[in-house]
C-alpha positions as CSV (number, residue, x, y, z in Angstrom):
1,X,71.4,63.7,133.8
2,X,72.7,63.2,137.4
3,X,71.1,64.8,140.3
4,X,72.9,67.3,142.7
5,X,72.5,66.3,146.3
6,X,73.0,68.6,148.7
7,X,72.6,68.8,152.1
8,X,70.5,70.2,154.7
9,X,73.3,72.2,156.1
10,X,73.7,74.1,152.7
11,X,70.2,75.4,153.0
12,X,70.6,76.0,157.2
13,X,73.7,78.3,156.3
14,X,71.7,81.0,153.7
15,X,68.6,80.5,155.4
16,X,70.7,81.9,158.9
17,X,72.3,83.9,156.9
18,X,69.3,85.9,155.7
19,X,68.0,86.1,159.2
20,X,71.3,87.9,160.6
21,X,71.3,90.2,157.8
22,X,67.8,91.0,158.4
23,X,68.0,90.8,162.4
24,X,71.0,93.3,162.0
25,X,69.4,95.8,159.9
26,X,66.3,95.8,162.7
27,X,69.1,96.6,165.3
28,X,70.3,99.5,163.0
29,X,66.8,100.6,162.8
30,X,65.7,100.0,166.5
31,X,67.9,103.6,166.7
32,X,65.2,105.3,164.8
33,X,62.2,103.8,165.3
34,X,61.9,100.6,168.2
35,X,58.4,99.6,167.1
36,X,60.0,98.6,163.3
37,X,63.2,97.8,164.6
38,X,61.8,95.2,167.0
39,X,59.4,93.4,164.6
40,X,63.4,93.3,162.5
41,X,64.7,91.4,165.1
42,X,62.0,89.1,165.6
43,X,61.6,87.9,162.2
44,X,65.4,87.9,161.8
45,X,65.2,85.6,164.8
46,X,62.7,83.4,163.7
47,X,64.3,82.5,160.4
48,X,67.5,81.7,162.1
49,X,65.4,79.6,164.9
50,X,63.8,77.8,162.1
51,X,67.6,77.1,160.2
52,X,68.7,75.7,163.6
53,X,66.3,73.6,163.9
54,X,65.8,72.6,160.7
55,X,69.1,70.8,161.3
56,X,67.8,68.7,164.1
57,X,64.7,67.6,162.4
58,X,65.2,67.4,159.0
59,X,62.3,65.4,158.5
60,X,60.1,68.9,159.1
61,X,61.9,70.6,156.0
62,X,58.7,71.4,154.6
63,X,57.2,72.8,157.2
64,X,60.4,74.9,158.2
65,X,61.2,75.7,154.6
66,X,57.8,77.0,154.6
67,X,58.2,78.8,157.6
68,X,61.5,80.5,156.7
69,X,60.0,82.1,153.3
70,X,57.0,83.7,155.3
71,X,59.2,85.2,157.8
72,X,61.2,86.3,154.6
73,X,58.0,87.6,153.4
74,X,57.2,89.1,156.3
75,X,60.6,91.0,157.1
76,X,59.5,93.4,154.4
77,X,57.5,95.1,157.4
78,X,60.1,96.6,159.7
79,X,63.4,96.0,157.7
80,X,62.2,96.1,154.0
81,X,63.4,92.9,153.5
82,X,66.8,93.1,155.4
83,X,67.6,96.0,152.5
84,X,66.1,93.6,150.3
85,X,69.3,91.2,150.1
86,X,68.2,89.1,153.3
87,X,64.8,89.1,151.8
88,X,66.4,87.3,148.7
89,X,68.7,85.3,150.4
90,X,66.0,83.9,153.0
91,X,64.1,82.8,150.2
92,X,66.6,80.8,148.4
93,X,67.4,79.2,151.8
94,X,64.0,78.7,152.2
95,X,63.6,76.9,148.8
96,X,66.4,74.7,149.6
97,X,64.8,73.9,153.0
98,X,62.0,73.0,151.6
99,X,62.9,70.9,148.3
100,X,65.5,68.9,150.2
101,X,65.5,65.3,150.8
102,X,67.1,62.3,152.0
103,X,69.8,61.5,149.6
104,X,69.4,58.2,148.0
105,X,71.8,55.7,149.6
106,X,70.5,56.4,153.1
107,X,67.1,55.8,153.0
108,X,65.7,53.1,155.0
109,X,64.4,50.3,153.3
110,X,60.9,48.9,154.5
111,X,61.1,44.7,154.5
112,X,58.3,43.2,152.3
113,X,55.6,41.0,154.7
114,X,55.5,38.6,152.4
115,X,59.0,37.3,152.2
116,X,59.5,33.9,154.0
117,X,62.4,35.4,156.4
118,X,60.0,38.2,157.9
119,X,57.5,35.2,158.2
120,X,56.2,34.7,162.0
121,X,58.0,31.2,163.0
122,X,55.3,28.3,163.5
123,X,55.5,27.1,167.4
């Protein structure tokens, strides 16, 4: 069975995806009711901080992917979820964040100690 690779960007698109959705129904909301529609737009914020940067340190997917589905989690206070589709879409994205790795030909190979060429050279 071969194995899909996909990329971090793939997960950094729906993961920022959910947070607009879910930053722009706490700006709808902010009309009604600013406490709510505040706490919106922060978590909205903080998944899409968390997408951004889980591009520049991809090595922190778990913790970021981790990150992005309690924020999902946690929009359901203020936004419901970001009508409940940024909720589902945040944590997909933050699935993918997490399970993601390096794919197979680009990982860095660690030379062996005990080969003769990484041998110190006698003086």
């Amino acid at each position: 069975m071969a194995r899909i690779e996909k990329s971090i960007i793939d997960s950094a698109v729906a993961s920022a995806a959910a947070g607009f959705v879910i930053a722009g129904v706490g700006i709808t909301i902010l009309v009604h009711g600013f406490v709510f529609g505040m706490v919106g737009i922060a978590w909205g914020t903080g998944i899409v901080a968390a997408s951004v940067i889980s591009l520049y340190y991809p090595n922190r997917h778990f913790l970021l992917g981790s990150l992005i589905i309690l924020l999902s989690i946690a929009s359901w206070y203020g936004t419901s979820g970001g009508l409940i589709i940024g909720f589902i879409i945040g944590v997909i994205g933050g699935f993918m964040t997490l399970t993601w790795h390096l794919p197979r030909n680009t990982r860095t190979k660690v030379p062996d100690a005990d080969k003769k060429e990484n041998a110190p050279v006698p003086k």
